[in-house]
C-alpha positions in Angstrom: -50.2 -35.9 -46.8 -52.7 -37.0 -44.3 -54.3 -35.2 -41.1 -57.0 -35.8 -39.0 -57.8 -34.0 -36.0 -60.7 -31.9 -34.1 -61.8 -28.8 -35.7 -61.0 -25.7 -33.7 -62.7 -22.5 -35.4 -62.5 -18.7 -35.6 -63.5 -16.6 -37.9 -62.1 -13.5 -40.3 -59.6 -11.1 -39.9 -57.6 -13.4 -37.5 -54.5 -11.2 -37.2 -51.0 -12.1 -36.1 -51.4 -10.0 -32.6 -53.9 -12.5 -31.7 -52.0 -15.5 -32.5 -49.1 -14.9 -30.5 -49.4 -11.4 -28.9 -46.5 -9.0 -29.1 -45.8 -9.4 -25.7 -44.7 -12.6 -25.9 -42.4 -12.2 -29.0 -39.2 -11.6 -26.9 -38.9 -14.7 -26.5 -37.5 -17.7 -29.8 -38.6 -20.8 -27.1 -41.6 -22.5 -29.4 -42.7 -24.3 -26.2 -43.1 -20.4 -24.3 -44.3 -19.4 -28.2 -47.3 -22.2 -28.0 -48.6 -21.8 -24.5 -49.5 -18.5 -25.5 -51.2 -19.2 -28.7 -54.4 -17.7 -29.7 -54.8 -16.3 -25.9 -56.1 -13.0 -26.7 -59.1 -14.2 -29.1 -59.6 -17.6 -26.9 -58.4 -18.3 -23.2 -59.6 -21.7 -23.9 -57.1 -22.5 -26.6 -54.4 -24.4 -24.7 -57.0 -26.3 -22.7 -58.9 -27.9 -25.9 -56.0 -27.9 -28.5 -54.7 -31.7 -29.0 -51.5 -32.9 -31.0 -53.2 -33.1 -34.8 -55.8 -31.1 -34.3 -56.8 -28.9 -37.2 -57.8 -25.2 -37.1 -60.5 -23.8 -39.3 -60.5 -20.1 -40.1 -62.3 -17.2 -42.1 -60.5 -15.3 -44.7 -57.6 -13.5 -44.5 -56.2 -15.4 -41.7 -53.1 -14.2 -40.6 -53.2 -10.8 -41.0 -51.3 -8.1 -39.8 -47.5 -8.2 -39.2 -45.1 -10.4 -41.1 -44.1 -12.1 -38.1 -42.8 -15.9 -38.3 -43.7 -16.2 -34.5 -47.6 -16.4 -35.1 -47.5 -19.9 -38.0 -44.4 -21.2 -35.4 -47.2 -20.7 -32.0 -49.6 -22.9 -33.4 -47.6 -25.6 -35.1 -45.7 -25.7 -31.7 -49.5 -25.9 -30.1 -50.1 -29.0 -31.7 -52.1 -27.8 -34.7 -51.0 -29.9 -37.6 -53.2 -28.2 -40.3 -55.1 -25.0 -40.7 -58.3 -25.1 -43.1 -59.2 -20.6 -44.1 -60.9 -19.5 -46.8 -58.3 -17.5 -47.5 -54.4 -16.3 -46.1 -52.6 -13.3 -45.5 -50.1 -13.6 -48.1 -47.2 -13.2 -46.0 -48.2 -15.9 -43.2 -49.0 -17.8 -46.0 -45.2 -18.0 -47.0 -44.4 -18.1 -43.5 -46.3 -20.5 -42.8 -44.6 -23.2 -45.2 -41.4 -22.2 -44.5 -41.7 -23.3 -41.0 -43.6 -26.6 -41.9 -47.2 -25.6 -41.0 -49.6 -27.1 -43.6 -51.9 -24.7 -44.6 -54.9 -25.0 -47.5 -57.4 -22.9 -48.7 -61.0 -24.1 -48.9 -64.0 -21.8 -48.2 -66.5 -24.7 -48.8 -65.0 -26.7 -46.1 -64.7 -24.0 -43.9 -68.8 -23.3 -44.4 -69.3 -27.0 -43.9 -67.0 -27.5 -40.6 -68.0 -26.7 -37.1 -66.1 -26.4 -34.0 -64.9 -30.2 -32.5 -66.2 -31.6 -35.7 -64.0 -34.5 -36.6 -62.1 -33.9 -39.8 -59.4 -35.8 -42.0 -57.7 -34.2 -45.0 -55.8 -36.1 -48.1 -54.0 -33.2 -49.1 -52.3 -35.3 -52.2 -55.7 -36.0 -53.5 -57.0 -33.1 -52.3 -60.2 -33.9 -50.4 -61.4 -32.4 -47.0 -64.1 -34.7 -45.1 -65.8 -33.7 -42.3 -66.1 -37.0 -40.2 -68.9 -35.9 -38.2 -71.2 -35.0 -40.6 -70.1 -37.3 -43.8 -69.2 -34.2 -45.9 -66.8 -34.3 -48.6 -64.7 -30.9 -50.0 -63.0 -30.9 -53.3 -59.5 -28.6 -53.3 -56.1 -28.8 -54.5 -53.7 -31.0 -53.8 -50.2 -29.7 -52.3 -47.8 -29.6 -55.4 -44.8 -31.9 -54.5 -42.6 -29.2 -54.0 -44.2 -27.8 -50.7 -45.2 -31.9 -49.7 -41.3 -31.9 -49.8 -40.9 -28.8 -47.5 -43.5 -29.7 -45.1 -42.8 -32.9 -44.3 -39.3 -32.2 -43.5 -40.3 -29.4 -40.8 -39.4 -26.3 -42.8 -37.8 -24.8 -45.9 -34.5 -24.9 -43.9 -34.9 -28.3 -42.9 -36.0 -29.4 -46.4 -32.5 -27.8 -48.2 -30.6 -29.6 -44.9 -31.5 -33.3 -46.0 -31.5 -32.7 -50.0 -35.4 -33.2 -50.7 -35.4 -29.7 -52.2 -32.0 -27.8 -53.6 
């Protein structure tokens, strides 16, 4: 699995109310879900965001409620990977059951900056930031969740066979 995108950052304690505030959650339309993504920490989100790009975030990203609305906002934004230093456990889960790809790697995080250019080999497990030639060691996706992201979801991956 390879992504390569802009780096759009925020820091700790990101919580799902920020991601996709609960005002918005009356609503299942991903397309309504992603043009209000990340729009009470950054009004600038859905002007800079571009199809791949990847967001890089502090620890316990994804905080707060359990839910699936906030990971479903910013795949449906464009975001094709997110880069913390660490996950809320639940948004984690949620997360790959929708099809986000989601790693852990504090060192990268430390060595990314916003609009850096950054590619990630998630099967070998190597984060490099493009901009400043900086190379970050972490693990590789196990097969299994390979298999559930790149068919869109956990529902999608039972669907076509690649998991049972």
């Amino acid at each position: 699995m390879n992504f390569k995108g802009k780096a759009i950052k925020y820091g700790d304690n990101v919580d799902t109310d920020v991601i996709i505030p609960a005002r918005y959650l009356n609503t299942i339309d991903i397309k309504e879900l992603a043009s209000h993504c990340m729009e009470d920490i950054d009004l600038e989100f859905r002007s800079k965001v571009e199809a791949g790009d990847i967001m890089i975030a502090g620890s316990n990203f994804g905080c707060g409620s359990s839910r699936e609305h906030a990971p479903i906002a910013i795949k449906a934004s464009g975001i094709s990977l997110v880069i913390a230093k660490s996950f809320a456990r639940i948004f984690y889960r949620n997360s790959i059951n929708i099809g986000l790809a989601i790693i852990e790697c504090p060192e990268a995080v430390d060595g990314i900056s916003e609009n850096d250019r950054v590619e990630a080999d998630l099967d070998a497990g190597i984060i490099t930031n493009l901009t400043t030639g900086a190379s970050f060691k972490t693990k590789p996706f196990p097969e299994f969740i390979q298999k559930i992201i790149n068919a869109g979801g956990l529902i999608e991956s039972i669907k076509n066979g690649s998991i049972k």
